[in-house]
C-alpha positions, 0 to 999 in steps of 0.5 A: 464118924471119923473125918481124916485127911490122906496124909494121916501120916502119924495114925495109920493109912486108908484102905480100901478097893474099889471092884470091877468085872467083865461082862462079855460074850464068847468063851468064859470061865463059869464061876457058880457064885388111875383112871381118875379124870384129866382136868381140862385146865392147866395149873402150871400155864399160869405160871409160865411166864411168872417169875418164881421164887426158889424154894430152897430157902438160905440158912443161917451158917453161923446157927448151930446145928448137929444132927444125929438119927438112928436108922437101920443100915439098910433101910431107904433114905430120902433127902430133899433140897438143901435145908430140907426139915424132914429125912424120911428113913424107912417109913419113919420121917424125922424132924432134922432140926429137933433130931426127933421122929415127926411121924411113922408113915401109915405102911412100909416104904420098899428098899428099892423104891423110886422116891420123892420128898417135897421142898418144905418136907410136908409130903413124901411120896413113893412107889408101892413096888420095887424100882423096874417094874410095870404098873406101879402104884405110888403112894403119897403120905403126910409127913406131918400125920404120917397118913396116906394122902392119896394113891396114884394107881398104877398103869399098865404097861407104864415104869415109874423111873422118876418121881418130882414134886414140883413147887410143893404142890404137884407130883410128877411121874415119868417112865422109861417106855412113856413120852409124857409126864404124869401130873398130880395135884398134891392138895386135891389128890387129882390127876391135872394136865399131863405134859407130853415131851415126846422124850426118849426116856422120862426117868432120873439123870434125863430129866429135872424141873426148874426150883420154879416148875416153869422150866424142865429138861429132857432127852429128846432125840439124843439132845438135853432139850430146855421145855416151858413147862406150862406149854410142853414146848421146846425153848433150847437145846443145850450146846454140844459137849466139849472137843466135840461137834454136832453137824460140822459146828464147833462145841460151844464155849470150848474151855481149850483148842480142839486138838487136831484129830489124827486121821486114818487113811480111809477118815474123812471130814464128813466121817469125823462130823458124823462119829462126832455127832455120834459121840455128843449123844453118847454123852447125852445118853451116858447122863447118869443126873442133872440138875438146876442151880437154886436160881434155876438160871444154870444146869449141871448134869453128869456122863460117864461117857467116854469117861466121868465128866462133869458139864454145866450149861446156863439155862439159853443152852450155852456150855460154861464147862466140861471136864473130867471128873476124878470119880470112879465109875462105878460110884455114879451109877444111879447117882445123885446131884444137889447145887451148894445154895451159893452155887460154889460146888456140888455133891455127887453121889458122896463127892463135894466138888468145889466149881473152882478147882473141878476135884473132889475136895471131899470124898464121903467112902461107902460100900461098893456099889452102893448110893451114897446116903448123904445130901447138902443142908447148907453151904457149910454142912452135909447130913448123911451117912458118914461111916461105913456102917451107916447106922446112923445119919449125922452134919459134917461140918464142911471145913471149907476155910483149911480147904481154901488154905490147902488150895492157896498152897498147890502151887507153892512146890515150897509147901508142898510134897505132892501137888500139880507145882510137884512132879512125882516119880512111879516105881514098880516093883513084883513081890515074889513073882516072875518080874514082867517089865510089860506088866510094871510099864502097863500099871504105872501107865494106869497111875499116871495116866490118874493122876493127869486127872489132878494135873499131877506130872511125872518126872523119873527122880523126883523126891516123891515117890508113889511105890508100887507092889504086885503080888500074884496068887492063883485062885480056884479051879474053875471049869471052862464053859462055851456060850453056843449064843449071846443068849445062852449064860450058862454054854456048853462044858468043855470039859476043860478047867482053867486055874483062875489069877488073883492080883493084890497091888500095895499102893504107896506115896513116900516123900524125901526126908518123911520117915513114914508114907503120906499114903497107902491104899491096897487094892485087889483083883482076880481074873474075868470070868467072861472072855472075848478072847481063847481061855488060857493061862496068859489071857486069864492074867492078862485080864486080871492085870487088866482089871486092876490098872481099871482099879487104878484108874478109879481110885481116889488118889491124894492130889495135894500133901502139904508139907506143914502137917497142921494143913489139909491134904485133898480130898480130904476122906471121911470114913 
């Protein structure tokens, strides 16, 4: 494991590309590449209205503490809360402090299964089958023993899209087609009460229990809803997103002035009302996961609609914030969230977020399209995969004291070379090709359009520079394909051939008077293989120069350079 920050100036430079395709319609290229009784009585009521306890517990930072555990690259990895004792890797669950094998679980645990670990690490449970399919069984196992608990057999008709264990004691299932959760008693190996919510999809990112199980959320009619889990009744919706409305009343707690709305001619007020309505629930609909602080008193849920953002209730439903979040779409897709215990940040799918600054301070990089395999132990460490391969599951030290050093500095153009008190200027340049100043214009839109997501400017001249370089290629000769409805995938052959377009863009941060880049990246593209539009030689580029200025806009991208080399540049990158 190698952690490094972006400037790395005297070691070399980071690599990497993030990926992205079209999918559409029309015209493309084809490339051929239990029935157990339900107890009458209630377990959770009679905890309703009782106060509980978190049940993630505090650790010590001062403790010393190192992990390193062996796992295949590929195997499903299961955390549970912060300072969780047990990993389960596989159907091995591992003992995280003595960074030995507590027990072999009795049967093998599917890659792509939806799974669950308790608090106290004592019971792990997982479906029998891969994840999207009906009738699923899921298996409860010992982690002490590694020995089958019970088995929840599966229904017909009913996904299992979200397995919990609540307060260590009861598993909780939902399902995408189902209004009701499934209730399991861990102790007794019985069904108990289920709890119907009446929700539209009971499946991860739209819906959580409270550290206590007194409290759940759930979508119900495109609205995050607040529920009493002994009762299943409604206690508050939570306040609509940021810069938008619901019925005519303004978000709540907005975090600055709704700009004004530039109105067609045929736009009206109630018309406004209406798409804003329609927008707040696309963002409630786009959660990808949500999640209660240790103390069960906030909320924190991410959306990638319109774009990433990240938004924070309290638990009476009030907004404290939304904002953007400098996250590549593609790396929240099935994502998970977790709270820092003291509740100063979050780790997003391999993203700490400090809840200050609202960035990345670390970025954990992985395989394209892959969830990242990492959780919070404690405030001060991170146990996961840290490298690429991800043979292995090892702590990371947070280095929160030079991230707090680096933060202190952004503001001091003094000490900075790249940063928000430091404008910086884009140049593009085309290596060998036909130089298309429309083609330039539109990249370094896309830069700067990033890098206004780290509130860094742009001002032509300023000694900072980030260089850009295109260089095209043509790739295969792919026949052209008719699709006769939005059904037919494969479409009728033209007889037609299109060549298709690859682009590579050299991605590079240089400063006056540093004799080499703070930063380099490379990220590559070829054309879609799906159009909206007539196949020809223009539009296949144009769709290729599209998907890099998407690239573009995903990347992780440097927002502060020190000027001393003993400081860290953020986020730092661990790969």
């Amino acid at each position: 494991m190698r952690s490094r920050t972006h400037t790395e100036r005297r070691g070399g430079v980071l690599k990497g590309c993030w990926l992205a395709c079209i999918l559409s319609a029309g015209i493309f290229v084809c490339a051929i590449r239990a029935d157990e009784a339900v107890k009458d009585d209630d377990p959770f009521k009679a905890h309703a209205d009782q106060p509980q306890k978190a049940t993630t517990r505090p650790l010590d930072p001062n403790a010393p503490f190192e992990v390193r555990l062996p796992i295949d690259g590929n195997e499903h990895v299961t955390f549970g809360a912060p300072g969780c004792p047990v990993i389960v890797a596989g159907n091995r669950a591992w003992d995280v402090r003595q960074g030995t094998i507590r027990s072999e679980l009795d049967g093998k645990v599917d890659s792509n299964a939806v799974t669950a670990l308790s608090d106290d690490g004592k019971y792990f449970a997982a479906g029998i089958k891969s994840a999207n399919q009906e009738d699923t069984t899921v298996r409860v196992w010992s982690t002490e023993t590694g020995a089958k608990v019970f088995d929840i057999p599966g229904t017909p008709k009913r996904f299992v899209d979200l397995i919990l264990i609540s307060r260590n004691k009861y598993v909780i299932l939902g399902g995408r087609l189902t209004p009701d959760f499934q209730v399991w008693d861990l102790q007794e190996g019985k069904a108990v009460k289920p709890i119907d919510v009446k929700a539209d999809r009971l499946e991860h990112g739209k819906a959580a229990f409270s550290p206590d199980g007194a409290m759940f959320l759930a979508v119900v009619q495109n609205k995050l809803t607040l529920f009493k889990t002994g009762t299943g009744k409604p206690v508050t919706v939570m306040s609509a997103p940021r810069h938008l409305a619901v019925d005519g009343a303004p978000a709540a707690a907005p975090a600055a002035a709704k700009p004004p709305r530039v109105r067609a001619n045929h736009s009206t007020p109630a018309a406004d009302n209406i798409r804003d309505s329609i927008d707040a629930s696309m963002v409630i609909t786009g959660l990808q996961t949500l999640s209660f602080s240790p103390d069960g008193k906030e909320i924190a849920a991410v959306s990638t609609h319109p774009t990433p953002r990240l938004i924070v209730w309290d638990n009476k439903g009030k907004l404290l914030f939304d904002e953007p979040l400098a996250v590549p779409w593609m790396a929240l897709l099935e994502s998970t969230l977790q709270w820092l215990p003291d509740k100063s940040g979050w780790l997003v799918n391999g993203y700490l977020i400090d809840r200050d600054l609202k960035r990345p301070v670390v970025v954990i990089q992985k395989q394209f399209a892959r969830a990242a395999r990492v959780c919070i132990w404690d405030n001060e460490h991170l146990v996961g995969a840290m490298s690429k391969d991800a043979t292995q599951l090892e702590s990371y030290q947070i280095p929160w004291k030079d991230i707090r050093k680096s933060v202190a500095l952004m503001h001091n153009p003094d000490a900075t070379l790249l940063g928000p008190s430091r404008p910086v200027s884009i140049s593009a340049e085309f290596a060998g090709q036909v130089q298309d100043a429309q083609t330039g214009q539109l990249i370094a839109d896309a830069l700067e359009q990033r890098l206004k997501l780290d509130g860094i400017k742009v001002a032509p001249g300023s000694d900072t520079v980030f260089h850009l370089r295109l260089s095209e290629a043509v790739g295969d000769t792919l026949p052209i394909h008719e699709r006769q409805s939005p059904f037919d995938f494969r479409g009728r052959d033209t007889g037609r051939t299109i060549t298709e377009r690859k682009g590579s863009l050299v991605i590079e941060l240089t400063a006056k008077g540093e004799s080499t880049p703070l930063w380099r990246e490379t990220i590559a593209a070829t054309s879609a293989r799906s159009f909206r539009e007539e196949i020809n030689d223009a539009s296949v580029r144009k769709s290729m120069i599209e998907t890099l200025t998407r690239e573009l806009h995903e990347l992780t991208v440097p927002y502060f350079v020190p000027k001393d080399e003993k400081s860290l540049a953020l986020p730092v990158v661990i790969q």
